[in-house]
mmCIF entry with sequence, helices, sheets and N, C-alpha, C, O atoms, coordinates in Angstrom:
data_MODEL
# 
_entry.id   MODEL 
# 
_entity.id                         1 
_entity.type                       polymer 
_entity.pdbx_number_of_molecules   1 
# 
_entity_poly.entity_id                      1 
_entity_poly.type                           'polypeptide(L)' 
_entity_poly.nstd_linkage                   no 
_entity_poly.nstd_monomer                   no 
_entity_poly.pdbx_seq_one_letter_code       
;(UNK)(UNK)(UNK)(UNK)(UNK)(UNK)(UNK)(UNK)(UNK)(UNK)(UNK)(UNK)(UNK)(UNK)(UNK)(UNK)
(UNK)(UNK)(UNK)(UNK)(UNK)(UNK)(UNK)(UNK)(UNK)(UNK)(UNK)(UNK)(UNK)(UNK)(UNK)(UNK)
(UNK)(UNK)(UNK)(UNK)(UNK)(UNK)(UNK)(UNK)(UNK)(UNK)(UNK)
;
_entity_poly.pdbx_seq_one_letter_code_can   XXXXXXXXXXXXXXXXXXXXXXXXXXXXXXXXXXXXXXXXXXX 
_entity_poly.pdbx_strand_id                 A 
# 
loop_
_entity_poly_seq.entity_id 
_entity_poly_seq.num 
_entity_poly_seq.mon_id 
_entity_poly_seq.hetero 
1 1  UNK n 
1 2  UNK n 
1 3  UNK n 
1 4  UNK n 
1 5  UNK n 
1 6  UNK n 
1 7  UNK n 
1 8  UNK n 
1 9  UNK n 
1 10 UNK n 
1 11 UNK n 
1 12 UNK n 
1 13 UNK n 
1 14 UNK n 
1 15 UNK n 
1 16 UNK n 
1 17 UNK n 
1 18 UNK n 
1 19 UNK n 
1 20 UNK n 
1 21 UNK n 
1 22 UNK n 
1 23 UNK n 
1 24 UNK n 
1 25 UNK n 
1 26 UNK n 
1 27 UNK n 
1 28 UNK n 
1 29 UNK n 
1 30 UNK n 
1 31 UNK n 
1 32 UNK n 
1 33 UNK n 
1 34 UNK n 
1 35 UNK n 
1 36 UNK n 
1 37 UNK n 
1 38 UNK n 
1 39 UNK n 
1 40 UNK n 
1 41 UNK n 
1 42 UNK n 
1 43 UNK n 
# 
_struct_asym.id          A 
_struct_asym.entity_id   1 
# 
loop_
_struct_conf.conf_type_id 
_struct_conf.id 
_struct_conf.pdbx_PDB_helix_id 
_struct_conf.beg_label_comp_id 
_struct_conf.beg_label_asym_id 
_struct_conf.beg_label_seq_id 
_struct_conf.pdbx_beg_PDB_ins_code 
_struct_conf.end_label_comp_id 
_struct_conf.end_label_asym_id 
_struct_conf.end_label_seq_id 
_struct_conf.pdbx_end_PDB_ins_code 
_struct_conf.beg_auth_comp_id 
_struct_conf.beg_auth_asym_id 
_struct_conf.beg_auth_seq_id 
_struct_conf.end_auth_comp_id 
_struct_conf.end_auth_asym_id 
_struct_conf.end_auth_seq_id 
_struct_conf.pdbx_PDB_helix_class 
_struct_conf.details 
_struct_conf.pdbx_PDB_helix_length 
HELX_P HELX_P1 AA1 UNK A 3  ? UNK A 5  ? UNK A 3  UNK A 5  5 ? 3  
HELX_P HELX_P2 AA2 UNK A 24 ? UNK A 42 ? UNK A 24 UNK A 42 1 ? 19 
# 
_struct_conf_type.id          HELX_P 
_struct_conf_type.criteria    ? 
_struct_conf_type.reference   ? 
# 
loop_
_atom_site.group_PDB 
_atom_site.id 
_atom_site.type_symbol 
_atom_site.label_atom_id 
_atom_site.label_alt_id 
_atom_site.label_comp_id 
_atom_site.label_asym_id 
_atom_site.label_entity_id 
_atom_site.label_seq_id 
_atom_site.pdbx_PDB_ins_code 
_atom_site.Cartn_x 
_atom_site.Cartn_y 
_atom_site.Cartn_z 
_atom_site.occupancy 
_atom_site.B_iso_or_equiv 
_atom_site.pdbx_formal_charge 
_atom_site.auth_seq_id 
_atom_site.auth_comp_id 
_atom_site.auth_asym_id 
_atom_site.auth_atom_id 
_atom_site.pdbx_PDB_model_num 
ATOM 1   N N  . UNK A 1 1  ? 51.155 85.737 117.061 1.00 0.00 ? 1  UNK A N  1 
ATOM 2   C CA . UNK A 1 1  ? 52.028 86.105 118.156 1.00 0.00 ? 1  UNK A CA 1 
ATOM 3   C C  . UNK A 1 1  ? 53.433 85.592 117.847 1.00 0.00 ? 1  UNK A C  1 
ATOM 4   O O  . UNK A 1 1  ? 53.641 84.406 117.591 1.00 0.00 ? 1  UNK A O  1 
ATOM 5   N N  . UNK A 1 2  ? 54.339 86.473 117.877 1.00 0.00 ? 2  UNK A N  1 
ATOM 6   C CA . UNK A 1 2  ? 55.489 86.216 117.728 1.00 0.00 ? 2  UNK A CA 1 
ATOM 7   C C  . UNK A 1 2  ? 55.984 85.000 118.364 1.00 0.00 ? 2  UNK A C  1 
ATOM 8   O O  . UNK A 1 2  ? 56.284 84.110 117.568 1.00 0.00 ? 2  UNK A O  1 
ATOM 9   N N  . UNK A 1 3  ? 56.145 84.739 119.617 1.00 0.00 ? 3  UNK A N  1 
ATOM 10  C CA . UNK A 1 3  ? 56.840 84.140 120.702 1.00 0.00 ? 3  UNK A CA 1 
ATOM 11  C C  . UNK A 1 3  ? 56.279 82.079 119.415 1.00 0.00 ? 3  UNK A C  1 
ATOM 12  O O  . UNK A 1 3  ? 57.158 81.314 119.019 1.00 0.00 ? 3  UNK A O  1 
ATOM 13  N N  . UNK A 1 4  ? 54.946 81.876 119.193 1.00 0.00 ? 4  UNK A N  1 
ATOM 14  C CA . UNK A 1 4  ? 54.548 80.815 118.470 1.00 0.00 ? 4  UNK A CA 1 
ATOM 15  C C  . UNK A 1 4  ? 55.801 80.473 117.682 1.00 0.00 ? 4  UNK A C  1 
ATOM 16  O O  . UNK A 1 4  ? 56.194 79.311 117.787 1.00 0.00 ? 4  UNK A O  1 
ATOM 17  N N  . UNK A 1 5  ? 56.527 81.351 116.864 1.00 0.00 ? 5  UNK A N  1 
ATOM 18  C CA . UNK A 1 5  ? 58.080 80.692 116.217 1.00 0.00 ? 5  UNK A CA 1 
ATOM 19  C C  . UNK A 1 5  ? 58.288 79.908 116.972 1.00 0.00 ? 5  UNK A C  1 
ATOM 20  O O  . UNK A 1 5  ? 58.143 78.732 116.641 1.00 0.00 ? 5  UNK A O  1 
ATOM 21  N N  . UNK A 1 6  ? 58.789 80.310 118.538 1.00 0.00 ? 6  UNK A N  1 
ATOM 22  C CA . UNK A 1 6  ? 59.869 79.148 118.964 1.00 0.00 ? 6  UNK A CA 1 
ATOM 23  C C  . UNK A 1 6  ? 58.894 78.706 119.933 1.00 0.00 ? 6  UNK A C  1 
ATOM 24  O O  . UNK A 1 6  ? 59.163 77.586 120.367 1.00 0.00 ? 6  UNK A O  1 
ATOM 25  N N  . UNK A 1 7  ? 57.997 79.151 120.344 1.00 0.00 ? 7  UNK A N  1 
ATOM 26  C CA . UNK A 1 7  ? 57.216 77.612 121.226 1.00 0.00 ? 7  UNK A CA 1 
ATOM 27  C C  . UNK A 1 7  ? 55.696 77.747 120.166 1.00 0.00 ? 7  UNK A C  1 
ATOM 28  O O  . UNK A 1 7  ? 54.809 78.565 120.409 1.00 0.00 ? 7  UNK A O  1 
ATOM 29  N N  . UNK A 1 8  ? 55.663 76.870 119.113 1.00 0.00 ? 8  UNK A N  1 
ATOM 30  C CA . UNK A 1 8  ? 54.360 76.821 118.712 1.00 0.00 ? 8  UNK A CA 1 
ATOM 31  C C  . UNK A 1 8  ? 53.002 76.280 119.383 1.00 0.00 ? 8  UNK A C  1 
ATOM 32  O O  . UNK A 1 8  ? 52.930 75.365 120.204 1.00 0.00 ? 8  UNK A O  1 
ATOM 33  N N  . UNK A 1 9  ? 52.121 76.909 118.948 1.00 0.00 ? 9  UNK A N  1 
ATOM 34  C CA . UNK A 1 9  ? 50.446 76.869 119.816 1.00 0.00 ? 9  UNK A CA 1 
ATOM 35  C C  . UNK A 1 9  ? 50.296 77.292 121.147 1.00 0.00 ? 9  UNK A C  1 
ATOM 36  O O  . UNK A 1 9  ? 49.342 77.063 121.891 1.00 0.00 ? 9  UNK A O  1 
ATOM 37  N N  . UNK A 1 10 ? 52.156 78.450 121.580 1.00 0.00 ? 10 UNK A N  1 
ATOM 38  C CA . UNK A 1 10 ? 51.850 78.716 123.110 1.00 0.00 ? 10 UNK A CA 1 
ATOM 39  C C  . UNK A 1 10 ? 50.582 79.683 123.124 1.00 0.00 ? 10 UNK A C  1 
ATOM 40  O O  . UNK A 1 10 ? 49.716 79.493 123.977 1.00 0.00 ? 10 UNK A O  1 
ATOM 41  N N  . UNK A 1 11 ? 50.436 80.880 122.051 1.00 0.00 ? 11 UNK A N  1 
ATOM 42  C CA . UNK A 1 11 ? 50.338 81.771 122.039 1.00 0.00 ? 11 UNK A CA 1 
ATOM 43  C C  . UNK A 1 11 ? 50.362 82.687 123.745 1.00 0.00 ? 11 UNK A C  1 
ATOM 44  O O  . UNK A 1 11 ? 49.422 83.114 124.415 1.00 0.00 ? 11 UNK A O  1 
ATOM 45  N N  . UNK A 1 12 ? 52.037 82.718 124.026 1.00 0.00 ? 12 UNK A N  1 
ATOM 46  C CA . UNK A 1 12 ? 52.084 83.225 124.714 1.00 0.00 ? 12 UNK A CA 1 
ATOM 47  C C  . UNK A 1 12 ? 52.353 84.815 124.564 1.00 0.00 ? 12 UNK A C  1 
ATOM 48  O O  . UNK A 1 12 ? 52.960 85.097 123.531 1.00 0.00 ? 12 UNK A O  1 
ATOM 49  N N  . UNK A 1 13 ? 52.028 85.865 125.369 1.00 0.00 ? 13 UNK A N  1 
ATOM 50  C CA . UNK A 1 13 ? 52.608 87.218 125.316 1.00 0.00 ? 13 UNK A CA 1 
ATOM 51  C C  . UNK A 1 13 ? 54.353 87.398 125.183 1.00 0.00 ? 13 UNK A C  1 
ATOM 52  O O  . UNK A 1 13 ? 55.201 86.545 125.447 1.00 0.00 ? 13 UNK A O  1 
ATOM 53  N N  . UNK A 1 14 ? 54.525 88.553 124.774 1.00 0.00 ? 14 UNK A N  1 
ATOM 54  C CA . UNK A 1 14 ? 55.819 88.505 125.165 1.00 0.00 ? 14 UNK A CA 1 
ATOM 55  C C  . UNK A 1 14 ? 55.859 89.334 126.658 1.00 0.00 ? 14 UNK A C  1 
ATOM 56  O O  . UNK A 1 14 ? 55.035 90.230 126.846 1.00 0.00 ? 14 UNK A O  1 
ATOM 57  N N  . UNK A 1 15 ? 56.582 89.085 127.418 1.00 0.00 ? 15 UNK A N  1 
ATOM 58  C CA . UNK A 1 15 ? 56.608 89.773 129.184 1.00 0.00 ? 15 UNK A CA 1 
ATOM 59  C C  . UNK A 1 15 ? 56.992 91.253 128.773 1.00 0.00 ? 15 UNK A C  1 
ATOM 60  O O  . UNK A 1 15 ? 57.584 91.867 127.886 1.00 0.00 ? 15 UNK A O  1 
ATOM 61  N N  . UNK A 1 16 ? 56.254 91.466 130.026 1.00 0.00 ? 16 UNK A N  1 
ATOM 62  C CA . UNK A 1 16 ? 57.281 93.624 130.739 1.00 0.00 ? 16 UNK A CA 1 
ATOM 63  C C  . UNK A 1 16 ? 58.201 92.950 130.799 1.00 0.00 ? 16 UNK A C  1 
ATOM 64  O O  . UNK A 1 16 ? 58.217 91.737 131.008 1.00 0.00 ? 16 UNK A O  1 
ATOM 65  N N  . UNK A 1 17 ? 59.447 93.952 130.550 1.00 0.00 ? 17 UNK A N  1 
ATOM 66  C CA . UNK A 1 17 ? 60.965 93.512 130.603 1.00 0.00 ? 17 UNK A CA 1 
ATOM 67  C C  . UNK A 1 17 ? 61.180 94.359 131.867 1.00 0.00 ? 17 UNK A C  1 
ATOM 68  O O  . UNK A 1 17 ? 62.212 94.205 132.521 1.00 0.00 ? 17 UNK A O  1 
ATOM 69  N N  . UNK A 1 18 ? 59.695 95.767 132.449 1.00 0.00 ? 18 UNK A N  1 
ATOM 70  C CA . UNK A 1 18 ? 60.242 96.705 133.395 1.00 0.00 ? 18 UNK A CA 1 
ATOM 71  C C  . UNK A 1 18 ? 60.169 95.905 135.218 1.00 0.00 ? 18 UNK A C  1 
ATOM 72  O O  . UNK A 1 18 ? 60.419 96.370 136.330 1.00 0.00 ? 18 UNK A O  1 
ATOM 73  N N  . UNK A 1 19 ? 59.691 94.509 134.725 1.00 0.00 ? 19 UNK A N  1 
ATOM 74  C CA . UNK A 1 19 ? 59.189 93.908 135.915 1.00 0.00 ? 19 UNK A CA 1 
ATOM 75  C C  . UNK A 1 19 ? 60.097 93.327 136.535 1.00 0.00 ? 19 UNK A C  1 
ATOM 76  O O  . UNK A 1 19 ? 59.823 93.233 137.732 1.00 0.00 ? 19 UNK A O  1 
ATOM 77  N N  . UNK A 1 20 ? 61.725 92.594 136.065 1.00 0.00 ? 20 UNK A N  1 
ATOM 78  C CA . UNK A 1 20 ? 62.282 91.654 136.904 1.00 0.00 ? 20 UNK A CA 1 
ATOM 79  C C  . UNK A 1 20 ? 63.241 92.790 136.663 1.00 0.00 ? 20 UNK A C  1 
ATOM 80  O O  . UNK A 1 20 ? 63.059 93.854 136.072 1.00 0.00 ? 20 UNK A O  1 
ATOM 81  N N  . UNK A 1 21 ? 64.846 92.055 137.569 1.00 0.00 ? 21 UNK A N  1 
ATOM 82  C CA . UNK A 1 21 ? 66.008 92.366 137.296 1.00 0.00 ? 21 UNK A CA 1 
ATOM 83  C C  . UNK A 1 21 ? 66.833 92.036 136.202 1.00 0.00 ? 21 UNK A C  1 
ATOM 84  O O  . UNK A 1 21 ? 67.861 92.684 136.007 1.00 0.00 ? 21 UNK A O  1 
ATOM 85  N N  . UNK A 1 22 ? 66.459 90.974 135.361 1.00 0.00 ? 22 UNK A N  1 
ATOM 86  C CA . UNK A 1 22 ? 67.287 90.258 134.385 1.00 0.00 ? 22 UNK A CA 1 
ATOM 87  C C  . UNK A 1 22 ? 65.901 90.890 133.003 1.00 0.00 ? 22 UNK A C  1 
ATOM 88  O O  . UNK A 1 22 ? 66.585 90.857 131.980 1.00 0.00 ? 22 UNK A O  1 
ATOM 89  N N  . UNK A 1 23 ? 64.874 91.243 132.687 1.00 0.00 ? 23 UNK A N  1 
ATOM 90  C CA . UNK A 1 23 ? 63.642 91.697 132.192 1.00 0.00 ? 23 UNK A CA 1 
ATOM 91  C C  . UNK A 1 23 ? 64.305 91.871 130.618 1.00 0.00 ? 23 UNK A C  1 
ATOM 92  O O  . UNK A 1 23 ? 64.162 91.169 129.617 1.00 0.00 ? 23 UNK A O  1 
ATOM 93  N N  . UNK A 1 24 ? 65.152 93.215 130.870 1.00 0.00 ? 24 UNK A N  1 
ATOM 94  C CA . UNK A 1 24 ? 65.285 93.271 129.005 1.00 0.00 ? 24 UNK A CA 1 
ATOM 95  C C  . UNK A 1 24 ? 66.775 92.102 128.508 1.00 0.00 ? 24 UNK A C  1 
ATOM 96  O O  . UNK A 1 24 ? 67.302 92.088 127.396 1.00 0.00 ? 24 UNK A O  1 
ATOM 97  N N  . UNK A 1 25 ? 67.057 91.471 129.376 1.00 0.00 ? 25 UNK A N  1 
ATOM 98  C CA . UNK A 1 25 ? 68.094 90.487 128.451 1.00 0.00 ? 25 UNK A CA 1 
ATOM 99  C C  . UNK A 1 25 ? 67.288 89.318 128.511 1.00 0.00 ? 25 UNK A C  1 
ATOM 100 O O  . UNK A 1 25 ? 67.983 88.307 128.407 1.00 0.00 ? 25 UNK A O  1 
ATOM 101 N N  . UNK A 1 26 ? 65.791 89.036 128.671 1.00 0.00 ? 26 UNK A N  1 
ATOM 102 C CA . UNK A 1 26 ? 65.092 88.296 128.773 1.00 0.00 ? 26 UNK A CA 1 
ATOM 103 C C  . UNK A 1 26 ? 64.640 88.267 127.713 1.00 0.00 ? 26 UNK A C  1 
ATOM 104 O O  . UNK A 1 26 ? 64.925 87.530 126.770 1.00 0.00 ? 26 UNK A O  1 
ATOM 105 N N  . UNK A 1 27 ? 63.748 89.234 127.809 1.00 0.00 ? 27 UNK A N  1 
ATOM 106 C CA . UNK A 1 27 ? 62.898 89.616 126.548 1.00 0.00 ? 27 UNK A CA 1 
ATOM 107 C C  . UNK A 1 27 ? 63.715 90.103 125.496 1.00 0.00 ? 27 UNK A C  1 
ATOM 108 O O  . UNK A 1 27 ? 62.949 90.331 124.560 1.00 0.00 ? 27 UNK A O  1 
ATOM 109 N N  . UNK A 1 28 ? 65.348 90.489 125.041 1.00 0.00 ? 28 UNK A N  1 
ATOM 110 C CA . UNK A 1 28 ? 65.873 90.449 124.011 1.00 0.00 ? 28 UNK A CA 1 
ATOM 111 C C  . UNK A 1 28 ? 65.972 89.417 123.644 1.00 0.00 ? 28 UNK A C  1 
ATOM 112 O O  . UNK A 1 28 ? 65.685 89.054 122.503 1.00 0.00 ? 28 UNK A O  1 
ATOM 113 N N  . UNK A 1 29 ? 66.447 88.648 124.624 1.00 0.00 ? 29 UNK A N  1 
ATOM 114 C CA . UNK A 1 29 ? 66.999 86.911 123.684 1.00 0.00 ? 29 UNK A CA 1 
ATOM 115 C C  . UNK A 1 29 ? 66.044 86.312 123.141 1.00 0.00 ? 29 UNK A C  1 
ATOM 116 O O  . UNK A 1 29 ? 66.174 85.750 122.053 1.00 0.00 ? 29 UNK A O  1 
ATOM 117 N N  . UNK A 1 30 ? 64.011 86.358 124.366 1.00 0.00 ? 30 UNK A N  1 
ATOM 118 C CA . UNK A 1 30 ? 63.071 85.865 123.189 1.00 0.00 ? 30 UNK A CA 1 
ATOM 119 C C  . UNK A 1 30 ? 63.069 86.261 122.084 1.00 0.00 ? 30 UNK A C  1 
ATOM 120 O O  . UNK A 1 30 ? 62.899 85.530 121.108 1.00 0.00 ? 30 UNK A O  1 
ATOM 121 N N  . UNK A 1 31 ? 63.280 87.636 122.030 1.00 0.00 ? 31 UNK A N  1 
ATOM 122 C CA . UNK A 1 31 ? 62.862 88.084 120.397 1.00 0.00 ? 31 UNK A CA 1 
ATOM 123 C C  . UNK A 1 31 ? 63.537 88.420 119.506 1.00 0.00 ? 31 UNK A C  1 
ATOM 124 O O  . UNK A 1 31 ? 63.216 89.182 118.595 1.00 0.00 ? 31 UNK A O  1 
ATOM 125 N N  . UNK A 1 32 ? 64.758 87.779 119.703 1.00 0.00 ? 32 UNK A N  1 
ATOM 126 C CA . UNK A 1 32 ? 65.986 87.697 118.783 1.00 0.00 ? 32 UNK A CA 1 
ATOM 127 C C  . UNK A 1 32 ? 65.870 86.012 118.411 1.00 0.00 ? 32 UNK A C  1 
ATOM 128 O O  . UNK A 1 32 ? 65.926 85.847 117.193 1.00 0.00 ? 32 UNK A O  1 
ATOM 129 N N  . UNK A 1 33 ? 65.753 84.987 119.029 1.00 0.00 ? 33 UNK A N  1 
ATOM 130 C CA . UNK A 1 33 ? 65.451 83.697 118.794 1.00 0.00 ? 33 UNK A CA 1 
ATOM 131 C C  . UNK A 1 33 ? 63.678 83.771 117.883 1.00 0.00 ? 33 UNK A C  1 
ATOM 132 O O  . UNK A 1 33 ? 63.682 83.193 116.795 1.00 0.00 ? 33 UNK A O  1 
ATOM 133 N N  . UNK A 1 34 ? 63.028 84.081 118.083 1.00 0.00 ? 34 UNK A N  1 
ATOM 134 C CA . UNK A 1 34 ? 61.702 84.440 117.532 1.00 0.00 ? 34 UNK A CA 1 
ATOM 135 C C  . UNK A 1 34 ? 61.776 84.877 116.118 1.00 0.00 ? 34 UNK A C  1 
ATOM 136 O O  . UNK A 1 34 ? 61.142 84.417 115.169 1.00 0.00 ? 34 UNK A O  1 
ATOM 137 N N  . UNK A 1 35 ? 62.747 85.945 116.126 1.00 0.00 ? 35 UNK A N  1 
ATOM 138 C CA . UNK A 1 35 ? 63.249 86.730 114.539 1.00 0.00 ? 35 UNK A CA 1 
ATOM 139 C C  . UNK A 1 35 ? 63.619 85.852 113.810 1.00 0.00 ? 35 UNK A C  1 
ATOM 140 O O  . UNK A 1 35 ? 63.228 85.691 112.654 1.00 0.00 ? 35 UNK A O  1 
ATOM 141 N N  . UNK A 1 36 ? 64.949 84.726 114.788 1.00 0.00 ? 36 UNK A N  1 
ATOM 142 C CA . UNK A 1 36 ? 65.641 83.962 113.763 1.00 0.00 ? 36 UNK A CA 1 
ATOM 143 C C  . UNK A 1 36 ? 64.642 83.157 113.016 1.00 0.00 ? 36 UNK A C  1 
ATOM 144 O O  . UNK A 1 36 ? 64.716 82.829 111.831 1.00 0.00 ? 36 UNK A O  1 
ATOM 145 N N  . UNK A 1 37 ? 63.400 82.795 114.127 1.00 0.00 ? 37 UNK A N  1 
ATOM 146 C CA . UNK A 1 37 ? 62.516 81.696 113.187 1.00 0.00 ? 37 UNK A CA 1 
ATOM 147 C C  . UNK A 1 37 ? 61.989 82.272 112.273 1.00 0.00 ? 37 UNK A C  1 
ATOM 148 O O  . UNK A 1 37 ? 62.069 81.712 111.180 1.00 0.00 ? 37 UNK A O  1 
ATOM 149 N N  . UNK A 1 38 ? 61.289 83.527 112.344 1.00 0.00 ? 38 UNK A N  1 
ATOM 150 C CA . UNK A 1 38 ? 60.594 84.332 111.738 1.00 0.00 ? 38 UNK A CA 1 
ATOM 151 C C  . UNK A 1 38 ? 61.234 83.942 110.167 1.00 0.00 ? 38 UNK A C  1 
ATOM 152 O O  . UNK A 1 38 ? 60.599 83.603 109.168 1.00 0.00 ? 38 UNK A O  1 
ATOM 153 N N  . UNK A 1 39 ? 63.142 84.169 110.378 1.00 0.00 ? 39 UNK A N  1 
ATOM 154 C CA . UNK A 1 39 ? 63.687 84.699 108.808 1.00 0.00 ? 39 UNK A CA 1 
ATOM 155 C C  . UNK A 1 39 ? 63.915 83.203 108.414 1.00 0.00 ? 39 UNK A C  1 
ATOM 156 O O  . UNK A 1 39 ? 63.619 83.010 107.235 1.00 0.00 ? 39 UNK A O  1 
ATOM 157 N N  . UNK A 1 40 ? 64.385 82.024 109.112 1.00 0.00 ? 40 UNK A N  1 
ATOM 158 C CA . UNK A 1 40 ? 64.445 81.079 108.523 1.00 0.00 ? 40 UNK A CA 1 
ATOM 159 C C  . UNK A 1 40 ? 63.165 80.137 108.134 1.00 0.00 ? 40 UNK A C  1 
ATOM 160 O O  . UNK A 1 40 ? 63.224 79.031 107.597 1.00 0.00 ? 40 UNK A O  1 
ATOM 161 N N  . UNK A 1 41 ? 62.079 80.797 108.510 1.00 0.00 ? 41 UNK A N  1 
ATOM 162 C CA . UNK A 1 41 ? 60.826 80.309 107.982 1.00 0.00 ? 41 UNK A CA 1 
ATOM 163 C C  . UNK A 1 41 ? 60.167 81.303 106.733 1.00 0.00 ? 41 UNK A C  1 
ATOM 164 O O  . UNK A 1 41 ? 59.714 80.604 105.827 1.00 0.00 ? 41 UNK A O  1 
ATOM 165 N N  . UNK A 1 42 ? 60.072 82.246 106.581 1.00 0.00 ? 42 UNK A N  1 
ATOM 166 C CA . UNK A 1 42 ? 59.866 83.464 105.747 1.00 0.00 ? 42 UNK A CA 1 
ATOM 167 C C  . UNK A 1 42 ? 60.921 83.850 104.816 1.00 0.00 ? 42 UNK A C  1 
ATOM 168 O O  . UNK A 1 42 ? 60.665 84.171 103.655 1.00 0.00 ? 42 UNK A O  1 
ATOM 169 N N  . UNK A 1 43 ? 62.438 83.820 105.436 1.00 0.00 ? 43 UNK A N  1 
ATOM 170 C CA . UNK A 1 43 ? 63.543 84.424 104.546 1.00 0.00 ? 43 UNK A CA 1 
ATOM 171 C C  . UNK A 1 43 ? 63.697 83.551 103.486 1.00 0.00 ? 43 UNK A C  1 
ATOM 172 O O  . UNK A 1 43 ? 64.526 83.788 102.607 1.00 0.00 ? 43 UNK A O  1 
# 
């Protein structure tokens, strides 16, 4: 699970972004912070 980059052993989901008011600048910033770990652990 992605989201484990930046909180390891959450294995949390990543959220509906269609559910709140703030939803997709939510769920962009997790998975733009997530990527970064992704490349500075992998890249």
């Amino acid at each position: 699970m992605i989201l484990n980059y930046v909180d390891p052993g959450s294995n949390r989901n990543v959220p509906d972004p269609y559910w709140n008011d703030d939803g997709f600048d939510r769920v962009f910033h997790m998975l733009d912070e997530a990527c970064e770990r992704v490349i500075e652990r992998h890249g």
